[in-house]
Backbone as ProteinMPNN parsed JSONL, in Angstrom:
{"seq_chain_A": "XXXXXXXXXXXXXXXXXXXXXXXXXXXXXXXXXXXXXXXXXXXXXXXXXXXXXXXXXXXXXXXXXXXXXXXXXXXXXXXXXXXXXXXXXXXXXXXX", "coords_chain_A": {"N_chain_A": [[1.662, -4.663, 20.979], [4.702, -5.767, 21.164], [7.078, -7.036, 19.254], [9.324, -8.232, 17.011], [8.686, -7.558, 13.542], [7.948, -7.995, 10.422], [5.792, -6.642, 7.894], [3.589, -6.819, 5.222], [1.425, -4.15, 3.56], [-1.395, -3.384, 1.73], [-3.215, -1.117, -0.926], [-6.478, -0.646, -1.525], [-7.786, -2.014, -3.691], [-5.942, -4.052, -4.022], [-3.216, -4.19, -5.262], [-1.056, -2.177, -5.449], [2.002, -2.812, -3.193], [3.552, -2.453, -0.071], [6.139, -3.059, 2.142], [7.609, -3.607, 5.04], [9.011, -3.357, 8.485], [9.18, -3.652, 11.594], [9.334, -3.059, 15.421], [6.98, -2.862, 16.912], [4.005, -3.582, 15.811], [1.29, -3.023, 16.171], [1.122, -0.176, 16.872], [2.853, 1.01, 14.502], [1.126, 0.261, 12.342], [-1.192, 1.926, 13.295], [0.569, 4.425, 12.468], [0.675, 4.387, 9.958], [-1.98, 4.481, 9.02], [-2.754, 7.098, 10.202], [-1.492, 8.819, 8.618], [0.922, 9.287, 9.012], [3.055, 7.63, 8.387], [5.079, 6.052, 5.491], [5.995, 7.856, 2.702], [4.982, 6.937, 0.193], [2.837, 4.859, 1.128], [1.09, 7.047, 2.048], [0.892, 8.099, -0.168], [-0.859, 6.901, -1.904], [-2.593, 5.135, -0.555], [-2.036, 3.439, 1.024], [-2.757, 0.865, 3.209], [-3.852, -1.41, 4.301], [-3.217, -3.963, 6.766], [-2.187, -6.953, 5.248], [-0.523, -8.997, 5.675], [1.858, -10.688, 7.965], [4.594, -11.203, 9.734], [5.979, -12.44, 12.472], [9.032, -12.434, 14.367], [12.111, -13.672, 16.326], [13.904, -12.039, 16.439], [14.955, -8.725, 15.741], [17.274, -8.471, 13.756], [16.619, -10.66, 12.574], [13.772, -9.991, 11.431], [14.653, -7.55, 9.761], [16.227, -8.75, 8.053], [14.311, -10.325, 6.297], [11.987, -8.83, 5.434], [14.508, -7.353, 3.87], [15.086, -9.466, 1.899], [11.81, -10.463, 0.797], [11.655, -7.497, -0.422], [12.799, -7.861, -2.718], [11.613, -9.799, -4.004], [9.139, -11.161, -7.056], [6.648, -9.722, -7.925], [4.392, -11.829, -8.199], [5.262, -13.817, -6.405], [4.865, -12.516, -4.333], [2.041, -11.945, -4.237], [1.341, -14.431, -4.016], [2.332, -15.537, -1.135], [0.784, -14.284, 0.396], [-1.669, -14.788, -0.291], [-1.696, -17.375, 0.837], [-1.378, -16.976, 3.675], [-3.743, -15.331, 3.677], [-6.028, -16.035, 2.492], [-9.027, -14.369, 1.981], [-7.921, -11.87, 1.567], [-8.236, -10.226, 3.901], [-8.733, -7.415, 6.281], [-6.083, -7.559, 8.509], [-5.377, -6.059, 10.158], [-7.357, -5.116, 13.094], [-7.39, -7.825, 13.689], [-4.673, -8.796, 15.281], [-4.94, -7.271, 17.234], [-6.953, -8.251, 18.547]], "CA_chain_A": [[2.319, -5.929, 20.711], [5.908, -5.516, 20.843], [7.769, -8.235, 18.706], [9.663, -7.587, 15.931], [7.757, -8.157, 12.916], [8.241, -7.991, 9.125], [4.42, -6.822, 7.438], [3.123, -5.779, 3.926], [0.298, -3.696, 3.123], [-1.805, -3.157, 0.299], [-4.499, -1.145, -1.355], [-8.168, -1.377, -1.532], [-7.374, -2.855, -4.935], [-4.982, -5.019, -3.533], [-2.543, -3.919, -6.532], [0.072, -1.821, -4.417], [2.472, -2.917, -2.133], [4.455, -1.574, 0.755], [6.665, -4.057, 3.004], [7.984, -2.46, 5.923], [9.577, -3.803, 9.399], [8.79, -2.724, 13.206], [9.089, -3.836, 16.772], [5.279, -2.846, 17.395], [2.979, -3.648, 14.438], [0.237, -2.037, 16.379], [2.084, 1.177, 16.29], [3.617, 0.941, 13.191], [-0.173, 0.165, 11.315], [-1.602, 3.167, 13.613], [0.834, 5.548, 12.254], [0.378, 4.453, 8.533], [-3.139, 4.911, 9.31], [-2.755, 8.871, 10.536], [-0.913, 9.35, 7.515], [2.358, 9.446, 9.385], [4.11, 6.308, 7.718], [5.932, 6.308, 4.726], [5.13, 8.908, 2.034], [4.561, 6.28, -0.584], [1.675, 5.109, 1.377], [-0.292, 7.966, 2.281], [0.328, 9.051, -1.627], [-1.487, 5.76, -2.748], [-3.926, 5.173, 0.211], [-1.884, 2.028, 1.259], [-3.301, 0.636, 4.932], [-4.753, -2.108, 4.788], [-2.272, -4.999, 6.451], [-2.801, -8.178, 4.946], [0.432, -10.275, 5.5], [2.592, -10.151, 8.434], [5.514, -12.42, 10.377], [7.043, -12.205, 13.866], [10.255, -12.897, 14.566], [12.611, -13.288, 17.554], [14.922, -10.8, 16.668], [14.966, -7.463, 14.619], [17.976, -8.82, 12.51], [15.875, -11.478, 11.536], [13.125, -9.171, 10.557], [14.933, -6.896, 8.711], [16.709, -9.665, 6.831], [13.357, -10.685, 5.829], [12.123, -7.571, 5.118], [14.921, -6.932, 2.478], [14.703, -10.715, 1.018], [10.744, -9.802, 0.741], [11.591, -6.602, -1.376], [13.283, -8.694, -3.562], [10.674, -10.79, -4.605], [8.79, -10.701, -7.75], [4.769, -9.574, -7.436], [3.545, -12.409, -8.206], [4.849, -14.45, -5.113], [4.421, -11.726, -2.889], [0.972, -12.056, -3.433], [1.112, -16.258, -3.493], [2.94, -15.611, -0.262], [-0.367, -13.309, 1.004], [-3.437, -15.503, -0.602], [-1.248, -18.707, 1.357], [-1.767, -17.165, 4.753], [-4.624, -15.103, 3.932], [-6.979, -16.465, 1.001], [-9.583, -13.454, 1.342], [-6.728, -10.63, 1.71], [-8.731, -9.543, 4.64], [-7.142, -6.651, 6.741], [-5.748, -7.954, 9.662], [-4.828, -5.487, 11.837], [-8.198, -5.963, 14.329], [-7.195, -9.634, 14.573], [-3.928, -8.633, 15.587], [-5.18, -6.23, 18.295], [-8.22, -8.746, 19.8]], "C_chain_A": [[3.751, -5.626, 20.263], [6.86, -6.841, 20.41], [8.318, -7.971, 17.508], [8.488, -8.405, 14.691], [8.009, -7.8, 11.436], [6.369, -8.177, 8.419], [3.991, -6.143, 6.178], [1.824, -5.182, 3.794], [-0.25, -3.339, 2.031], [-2.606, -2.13, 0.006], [-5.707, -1.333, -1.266], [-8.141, -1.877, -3.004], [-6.834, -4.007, -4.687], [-4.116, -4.947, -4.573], [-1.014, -3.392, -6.08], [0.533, -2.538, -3.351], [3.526, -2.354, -1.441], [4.552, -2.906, 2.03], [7.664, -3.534, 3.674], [8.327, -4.257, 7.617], [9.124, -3.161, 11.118], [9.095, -3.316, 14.366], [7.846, -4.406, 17.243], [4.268, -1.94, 16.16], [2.007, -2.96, 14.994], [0.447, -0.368, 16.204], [2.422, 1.633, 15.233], [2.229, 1.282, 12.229], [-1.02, 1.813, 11.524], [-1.065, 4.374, 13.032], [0.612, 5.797, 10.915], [-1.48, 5.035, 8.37], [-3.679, 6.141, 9.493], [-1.851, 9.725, 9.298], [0.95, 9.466, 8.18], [3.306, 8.175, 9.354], [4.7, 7.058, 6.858], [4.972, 7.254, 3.71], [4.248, 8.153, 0.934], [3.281, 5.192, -0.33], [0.699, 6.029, 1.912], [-0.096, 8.619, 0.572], [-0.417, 8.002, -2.346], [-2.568, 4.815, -1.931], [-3.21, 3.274, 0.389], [-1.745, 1.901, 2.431], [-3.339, -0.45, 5.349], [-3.529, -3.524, 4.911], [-2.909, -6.382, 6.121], [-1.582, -9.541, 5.091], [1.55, -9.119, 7.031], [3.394, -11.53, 9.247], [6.152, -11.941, 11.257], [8.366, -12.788, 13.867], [11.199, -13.041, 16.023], [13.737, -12.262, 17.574], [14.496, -9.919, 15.599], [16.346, -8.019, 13.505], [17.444, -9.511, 12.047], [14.9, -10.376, 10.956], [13.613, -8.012, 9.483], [15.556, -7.185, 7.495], [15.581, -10.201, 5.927], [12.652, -10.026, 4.93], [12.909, -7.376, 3.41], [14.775, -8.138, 1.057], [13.219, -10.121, 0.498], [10.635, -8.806, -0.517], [12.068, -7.081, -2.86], [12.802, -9.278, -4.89], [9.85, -10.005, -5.954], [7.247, -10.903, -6.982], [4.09, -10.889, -7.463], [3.67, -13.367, -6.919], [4.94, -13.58, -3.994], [2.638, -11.451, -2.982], [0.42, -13.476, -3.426], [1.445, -16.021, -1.897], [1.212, -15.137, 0.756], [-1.54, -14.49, 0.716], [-2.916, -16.931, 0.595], [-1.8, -18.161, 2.661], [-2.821, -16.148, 4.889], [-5.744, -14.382, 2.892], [-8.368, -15.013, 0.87], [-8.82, -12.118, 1.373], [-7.317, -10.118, 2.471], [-7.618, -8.704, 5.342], [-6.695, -7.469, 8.782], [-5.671, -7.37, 11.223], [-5.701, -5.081, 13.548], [-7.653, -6.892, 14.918], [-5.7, -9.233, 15.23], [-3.916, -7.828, 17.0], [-6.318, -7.103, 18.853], [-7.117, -9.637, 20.17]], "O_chain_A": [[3.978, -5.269, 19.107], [7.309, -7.578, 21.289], [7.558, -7.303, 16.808], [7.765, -9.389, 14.846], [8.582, -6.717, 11.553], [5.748, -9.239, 8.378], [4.046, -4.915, 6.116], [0.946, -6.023, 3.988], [0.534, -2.892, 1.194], [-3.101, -1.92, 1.114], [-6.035, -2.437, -0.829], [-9.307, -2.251, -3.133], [-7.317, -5.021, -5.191], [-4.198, -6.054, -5.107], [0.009, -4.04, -6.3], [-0.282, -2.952, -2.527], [4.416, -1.776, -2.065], [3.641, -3.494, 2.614], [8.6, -3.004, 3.075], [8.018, -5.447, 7.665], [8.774, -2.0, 11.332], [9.109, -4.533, 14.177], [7.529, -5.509, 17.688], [3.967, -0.8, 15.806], [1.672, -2.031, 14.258], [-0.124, 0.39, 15.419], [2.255, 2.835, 15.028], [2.168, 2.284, 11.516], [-1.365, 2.604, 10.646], [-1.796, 5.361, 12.948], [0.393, 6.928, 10.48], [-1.911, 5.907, 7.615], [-4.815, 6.424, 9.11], [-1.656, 10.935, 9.184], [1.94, 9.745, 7.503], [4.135, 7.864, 10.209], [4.942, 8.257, 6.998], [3.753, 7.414, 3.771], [3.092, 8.5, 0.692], [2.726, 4.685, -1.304], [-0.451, 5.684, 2.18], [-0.851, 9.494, 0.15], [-0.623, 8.254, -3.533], [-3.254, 3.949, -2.474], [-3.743, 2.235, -0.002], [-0.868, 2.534, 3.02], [-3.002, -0.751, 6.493], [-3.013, -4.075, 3.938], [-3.937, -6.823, 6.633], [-1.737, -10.704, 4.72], [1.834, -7.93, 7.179], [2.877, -12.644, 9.335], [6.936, -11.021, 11.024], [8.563, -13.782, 13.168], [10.776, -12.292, 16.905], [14.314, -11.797, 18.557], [13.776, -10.293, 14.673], [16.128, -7.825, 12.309], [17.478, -9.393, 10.822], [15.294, -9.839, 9.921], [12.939, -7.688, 8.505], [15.611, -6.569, 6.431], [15.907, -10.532, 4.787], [12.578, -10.41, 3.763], [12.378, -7.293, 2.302], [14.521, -7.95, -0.133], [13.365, -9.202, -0.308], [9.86, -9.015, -1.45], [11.656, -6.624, -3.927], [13.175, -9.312, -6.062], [9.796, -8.782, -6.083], [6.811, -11.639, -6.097], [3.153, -11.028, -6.678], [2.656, -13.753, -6.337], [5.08, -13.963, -2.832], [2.007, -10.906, -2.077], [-0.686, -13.757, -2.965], [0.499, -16.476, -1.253], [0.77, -15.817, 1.682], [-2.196, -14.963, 1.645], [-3.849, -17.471, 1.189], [-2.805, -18.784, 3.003], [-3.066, -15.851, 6.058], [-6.139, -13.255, 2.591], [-8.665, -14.662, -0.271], [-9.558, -11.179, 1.077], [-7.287, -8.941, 2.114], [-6.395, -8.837, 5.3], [-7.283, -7.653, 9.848], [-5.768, -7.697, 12.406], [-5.18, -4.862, 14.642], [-7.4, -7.028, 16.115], [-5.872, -9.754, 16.333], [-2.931, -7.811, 17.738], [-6.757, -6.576, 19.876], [-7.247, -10.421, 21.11]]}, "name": "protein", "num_of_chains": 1, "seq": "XXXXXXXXXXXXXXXXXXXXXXXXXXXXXXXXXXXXXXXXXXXXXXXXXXXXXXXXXXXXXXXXXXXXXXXXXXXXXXXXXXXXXXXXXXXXXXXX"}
């Protein structure tokens, strides 16, 4: 799925977060997944995506992205329970 995309991941806690940018979220999740993302999730076992937004351009997503980092915890995870109340991981539904 190639679209730009702006997506955070969490924890099996759901306590950590990591908010990251890509063209192709399938890609992008796969590599966090093999350990070959960022270091600060494979040192804290952070995978599991639970929030993510397409965009039509990569400047939008990366503007998003840095707005996003911005934010305080608590509405980055109002932002997450809004579009997905059991923090399930997504990245199946994203791939059926």
């Amino acid at each position: 799925m190639r679209q730009p995309c702006t997506y955070i991941l969490t924890n099996r806690s759901n306590q950590l977060f990591y908010i990251g940018v890509t063209s192709d979220i399938a890609a992008r999740i796969t590599q966090h997944r093999a350990g070959e993302g960022s270091s600060h999730c494979r040192r804290y076992n952070i995978y599991k995506l639970v929030h993510a937004e397409f965009h039509a351009t990569m400047h939008e997503a990366i503007a998003r992205e840095k707005a996003l980092k911005e934010w305080h915890r608590e509405w980055k995870r109002r932002l997450i329970t809004e579009s997905n109340p059991e923090w399930e991981d997504l990245f199946d539904k994203l791939l059926g």
